[in-house]
C-alpha angles and dihedrals in degrees: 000000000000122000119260110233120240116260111237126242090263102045097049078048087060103045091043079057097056105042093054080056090054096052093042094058085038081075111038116129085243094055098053097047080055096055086041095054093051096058091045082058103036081047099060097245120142113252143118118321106263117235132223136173115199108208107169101083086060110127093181123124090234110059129184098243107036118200081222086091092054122105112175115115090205125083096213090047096044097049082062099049088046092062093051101051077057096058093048089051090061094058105026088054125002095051102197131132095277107133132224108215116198094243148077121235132196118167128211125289111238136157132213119192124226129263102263108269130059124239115214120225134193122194134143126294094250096045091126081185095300124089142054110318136167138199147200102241120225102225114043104162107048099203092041101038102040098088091060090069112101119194099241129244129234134198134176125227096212087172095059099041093048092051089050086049088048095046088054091047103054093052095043108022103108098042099040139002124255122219137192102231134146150111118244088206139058099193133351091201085126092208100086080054087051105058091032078063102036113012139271091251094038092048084058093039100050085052086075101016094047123005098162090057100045085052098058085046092063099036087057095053087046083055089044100051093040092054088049095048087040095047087051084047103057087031084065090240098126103112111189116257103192098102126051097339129124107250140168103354100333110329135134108236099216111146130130096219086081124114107029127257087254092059108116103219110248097030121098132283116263127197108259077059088060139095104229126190138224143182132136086204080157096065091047082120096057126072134270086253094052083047088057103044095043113022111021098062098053087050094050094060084054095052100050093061096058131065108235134018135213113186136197134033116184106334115094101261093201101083097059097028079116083070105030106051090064087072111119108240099017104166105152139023141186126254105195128197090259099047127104115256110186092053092048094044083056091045092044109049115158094319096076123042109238102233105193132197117192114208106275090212090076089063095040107053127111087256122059105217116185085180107067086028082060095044096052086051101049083039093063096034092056098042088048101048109140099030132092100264129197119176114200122179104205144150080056101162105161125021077191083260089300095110087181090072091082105058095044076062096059087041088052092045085062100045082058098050078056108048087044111041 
């Protein structure tokens, strides 16, 4: 292992700085109403819809957070001041219920090797990870190709990530704690893995041209994901997800229901402790009853080994609720710009919490128009009322270089709580 350099004076002066700010705005009044309003929330209890603004997809010259504040000569430590002067944007500016928690976090470092083949993608040369892209997909015959699929491996490197738990801690140990928390996953809906492997066209097509042998490709990624889940499990890697942590398609995953009333305190997280999302966004073109014979089932064995749902993502969840909602441990679930409304607050109720996501193009035109912003948000309030609401703007990637514009949304999304509670 290398040796780490030495920071200099300034730029420990710097960090120290920094992380007193961070406690100190850990426990603003502000802050806490904040924490305690999203327990109340994640808890099932009956209280105001809770706001967030996502920034970090945003492309424009102008961002909301510039490097240009930062003044830290090293990268390590810059990437680090860089993160806080995120957080303090949050609540300095944007204003929203994101919460500042009095503590540092790194997770473990682990690998995972590929499935055995190697898919090929085009984009543009300034994709930057947004934008149209297409592949050429690895297996292309399902029958023929299938055996050339391999279940991936995984390892943990303890020595590295102690050494990054010791390094933090030597800088901020004595100001603020450091954790090891963090999910190795973003979503374990399987479908976004299938057509990275076989195709969009080829995943609906096999539906009707070779069921038997869509049917063994999704089995095999449900075994996958399980023994992934299942290998960080028994390693002791699973780190809980039920306070400030980023769970299902933008939510915060406070709840005191997590983890379960079995847990020993001090021991790991399991599974069955643990927030899991799905979504199938990618079969948004086939019917309900497609959705129920070849995804559903594959996503039912994952759920029943977690301990709370959330579901959806960017497809529009009403046309398959009948399906969904017989999901254990469904808490939470997507209400995409394109989904009814009106159908899933009825649905909903008070059981599920009602996780909105306005359309981002509203925020993102050429014009900036508060009124139609205002009228989307009353829209969904009103229709909502009586549910657990939660209102998210995400997939933001351009503010059309005017970053104030997201925080006057979360300013007009509480003028609209206001004007319709």
């Amino acid at each position: 292992m290398t040796t780490d350099p030495v920071l200099s004076k300034n730029d420990l002066a710097i960090l120290h700085a920094l992380a007193r700010r961070k406690m100190e705005l850990a426990r603003h009044p502000d802050n806490l109403e904040r924490k305690s309003e999203w327990l109340r929330h994640g808890n099932g209890k009956p209280g105001r819809p809770m706001v967030l603004a996502e920034h970090g997809g945003i492309r424009d010259a102008r961002q909301p957070v510039s490097d240009a504040v930062l003044q830290c000569e090293n990268p390590w430590a810059r990437g680090i001041e860089r993160g806080f002067h995120h957080e303090f944007y949050l609540f300095d500016t944007l204003k929203d219920d994101h919460v500042i928690e009095p503590w540092l976090q790194t997770n473990w470092h682990i690998s995972a090797t590929d499935y055995g083949v190697q898919t090929v993608h085009h984009h543009a040369e300034n994709f930057a990870g947004m934008g149209a892209r297409n592949w050429d997909p690895a297996i292309r015959d399902l029958d023929a190709d299938f055996g050339k699929l391999r279940p991936r491996t995984f390892s943990v490197n303890r020595e590295a990530t102690a050494h990054e738990k010791a390094r933090l801690e030597a800088v901020f140990g004595d100001i603020l704690p450091v954790r090891l928390r963090g999910s190795f996953w973003w979503t374990f809906g399987l479908t976004i893995v299938a057509i990275d492997l076989i195709g969009l066209e080829n995943l609906m097509l096999a539906m009707y041209d070779n069921p038997p042998g869509l049917h063994r490709l999704m089995a095999f990624l449900r075994d996958d994901h399980l023994a992934f889940a299942r290998w960080a499990e028994r390693e002791g890697l699973l780190t809980f997800n039920n306070e400030n942590d980023y769970i299902g398609s933008g939510s915060m995953g406070y709840c005191n229901e997590l983890p379960q009333p079995d847990h020993v305190p001090g021991t790991p997280a399991r599974m069955k402790d643990l927030w899991l999302l799905l979504e199938s966004q990618e079969t948004v073109g086939v019917g309900p009853e497609q959705f129920e014979e070849f995804i559903f089932p594959y996503q039912l064995s994952l759920a029943r080994e977690f301990g709370r749902v959330y579901y959806g993502c960017c497809e529009p969840v009403h046309t398959r609720w009948h399906v969904v909602k017989r999901l254990p441990n469904l808490a939470r679930v997507s209400v995409s710009p394109w989904a009814d409304e009106a159908f899933l607050a009825a649905e909903f109720a008070n059981d599920y919490v009602f996780s909105r996501k306005p359309n981002p193009s509203l925020i993102s035109t050429v014009r900036f128009d508060e009124e139609a912003l205002r009228a989307e948000l009353r829209r969904t309030l009103t229709t909502a009322r009586g549910c657990r609401v939660e209102v998210i703007m995400k997939d933001v990637h351009t503010l059309n270089n005017e970053p104030e514009r997201l925080p006057r949304w979360v300013q007009l999304a509480r003028e609209a709580i206001a004007e319709t509670r």
